[in-house]
C-alpha positions in Angstrom: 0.0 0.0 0.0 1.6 3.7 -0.9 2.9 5.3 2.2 -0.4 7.5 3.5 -3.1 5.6 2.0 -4.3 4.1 5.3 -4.4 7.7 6.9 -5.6 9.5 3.6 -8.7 6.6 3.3 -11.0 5.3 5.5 -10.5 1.4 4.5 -13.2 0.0 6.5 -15.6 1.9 4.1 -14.9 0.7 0.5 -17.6 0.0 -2.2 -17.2 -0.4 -5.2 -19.2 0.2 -8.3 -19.5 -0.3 -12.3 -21.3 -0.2 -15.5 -22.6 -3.1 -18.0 -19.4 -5.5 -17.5 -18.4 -3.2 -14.8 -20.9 -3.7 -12.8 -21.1 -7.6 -12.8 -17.1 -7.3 -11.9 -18.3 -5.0 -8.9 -20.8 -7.1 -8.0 -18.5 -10.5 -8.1 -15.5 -8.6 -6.6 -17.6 -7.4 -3.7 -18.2 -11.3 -3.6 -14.6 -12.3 -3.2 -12.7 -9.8 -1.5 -13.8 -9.4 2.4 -12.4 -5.7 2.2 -15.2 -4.5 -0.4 -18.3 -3.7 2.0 -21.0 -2.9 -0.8 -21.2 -2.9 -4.7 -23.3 -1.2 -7.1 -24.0 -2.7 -10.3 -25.0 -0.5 -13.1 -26.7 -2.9 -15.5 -24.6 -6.1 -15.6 -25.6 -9.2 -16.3 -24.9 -11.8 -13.5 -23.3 -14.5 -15.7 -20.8 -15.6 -18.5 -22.0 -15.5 -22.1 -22.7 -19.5 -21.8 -25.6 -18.8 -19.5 -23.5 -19.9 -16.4 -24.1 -17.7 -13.6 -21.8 -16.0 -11.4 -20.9 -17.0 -7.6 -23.0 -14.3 -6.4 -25.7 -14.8 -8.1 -26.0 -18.5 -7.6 -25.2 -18.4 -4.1 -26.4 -14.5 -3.2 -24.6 -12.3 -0.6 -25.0 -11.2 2.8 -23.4 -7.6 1.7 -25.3 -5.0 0.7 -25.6 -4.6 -3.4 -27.7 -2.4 -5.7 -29.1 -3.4 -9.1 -29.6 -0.4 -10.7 -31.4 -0.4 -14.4 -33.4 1.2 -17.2 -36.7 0.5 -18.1 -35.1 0.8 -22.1 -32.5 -1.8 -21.6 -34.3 -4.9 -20.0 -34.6 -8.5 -21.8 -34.8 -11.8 -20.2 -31.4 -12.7 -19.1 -31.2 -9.9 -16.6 -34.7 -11.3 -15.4 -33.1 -14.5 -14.9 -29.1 -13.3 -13.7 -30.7 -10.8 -11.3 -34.0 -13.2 -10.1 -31.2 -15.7 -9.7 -29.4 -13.4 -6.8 -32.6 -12.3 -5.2 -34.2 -15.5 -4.9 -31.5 -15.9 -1.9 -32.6 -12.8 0.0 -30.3 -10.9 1.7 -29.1 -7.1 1.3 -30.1 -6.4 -2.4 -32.1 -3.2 -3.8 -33.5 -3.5 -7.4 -34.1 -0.4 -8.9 -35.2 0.8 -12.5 -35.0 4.4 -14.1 -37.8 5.4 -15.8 -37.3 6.6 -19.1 -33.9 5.7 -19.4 -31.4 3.8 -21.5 -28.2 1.4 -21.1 -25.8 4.1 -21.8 -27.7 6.4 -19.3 -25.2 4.9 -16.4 -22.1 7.2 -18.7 -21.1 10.2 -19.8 -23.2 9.8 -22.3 -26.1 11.2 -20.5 -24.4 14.8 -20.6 -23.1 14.8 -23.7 -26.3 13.6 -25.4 -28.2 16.5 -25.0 -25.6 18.5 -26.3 -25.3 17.1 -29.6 -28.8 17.4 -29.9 -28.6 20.8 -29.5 -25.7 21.1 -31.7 -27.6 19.2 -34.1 -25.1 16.5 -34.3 -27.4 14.0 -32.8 -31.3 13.8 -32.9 -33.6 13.3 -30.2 -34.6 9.5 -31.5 -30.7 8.6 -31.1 -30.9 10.7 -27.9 -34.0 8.7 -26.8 -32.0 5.0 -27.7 -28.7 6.0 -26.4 -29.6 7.2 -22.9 -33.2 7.7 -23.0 -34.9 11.0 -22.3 -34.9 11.3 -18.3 -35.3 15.1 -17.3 -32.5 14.7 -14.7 -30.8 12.0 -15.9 -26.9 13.8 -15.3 -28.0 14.4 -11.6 -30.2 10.7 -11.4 -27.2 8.3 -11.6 -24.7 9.8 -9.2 -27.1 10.5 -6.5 -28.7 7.3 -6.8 -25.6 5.7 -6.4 -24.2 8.4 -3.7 -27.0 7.9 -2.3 -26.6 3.8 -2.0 -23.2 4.3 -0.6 -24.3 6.7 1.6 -26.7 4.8 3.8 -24.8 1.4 3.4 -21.4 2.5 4.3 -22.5 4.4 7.6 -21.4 2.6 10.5 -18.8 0.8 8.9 
């Protein structure tokens, strides 16, 4: 560890968090390493692309862990990855923003708007990319903030 780092950070707090890929890898790393207190996972499937799920989701955690995800980015193998940890219980919050899309979790959602305006993107590629959530640039990080927030209290 640098020289600091233990004074500089409170290590008894750490979460961890990710989009798509990134946030399957949050969740499964929350998972294995006793260090990581809670994860958010920003729309990740919960399983290999053969259908095999991951540890967590077959065998569910005791830590908390948010599933965050869109109402324009759903199909039928995040019913079954994400039913798959929940069917165990435990610490897990499944929420969904309304009027959103995949990339909504990314810069993406402030740049969109932009381009629209420029007129570099229209508001149907707005509407598929990240969806058309009023507050979508302040939705994600407080939601997530917000996660971390009451979780890591008391820690």
């Amino acid at each position: 560890m640098p020289r600091g780092l233990d004074r500089a950070l409170d290590l008894r707090r750490v979460g961890v968090y990710g989009h798509s890929a990134g946030g399957a890898t949050a969740a499964q790393t929350m998972h294995e390493d006793h260090r990581i207190r809670v994860a958010a996972n920003l729309e990740g499937y919960l399983d290999l692309a053969d259908g095999t799920l991951y540890p967590i989701a077959e065998h569910g955690t005791r830590k908390p862990l948010l599933l965050a995800g869109t109402d324009g980015f759903h199909d039928a193998r995040f019913e079954r990855t994400w039913s798959a940890l929940l069917s165990h219980g435990g610490p897990v919050r499944r929420t969904q923003l309304r009027r959103a899309n995949h990339w909504i979790f990314t810069d993406y959602a402030a740049f969109a708007p932009q381009l629209v305006a420029a007129g570099l993107m229209t508001p149907a590629e707005r509407a598929k990319l990240v969806g058309d959530h009023p507050h979508a640039v302040a939705a994600v990080p407080a939601l997530v903030r917000g996660f971390f927030d009451r979780t890591l209290r008391g820690h």
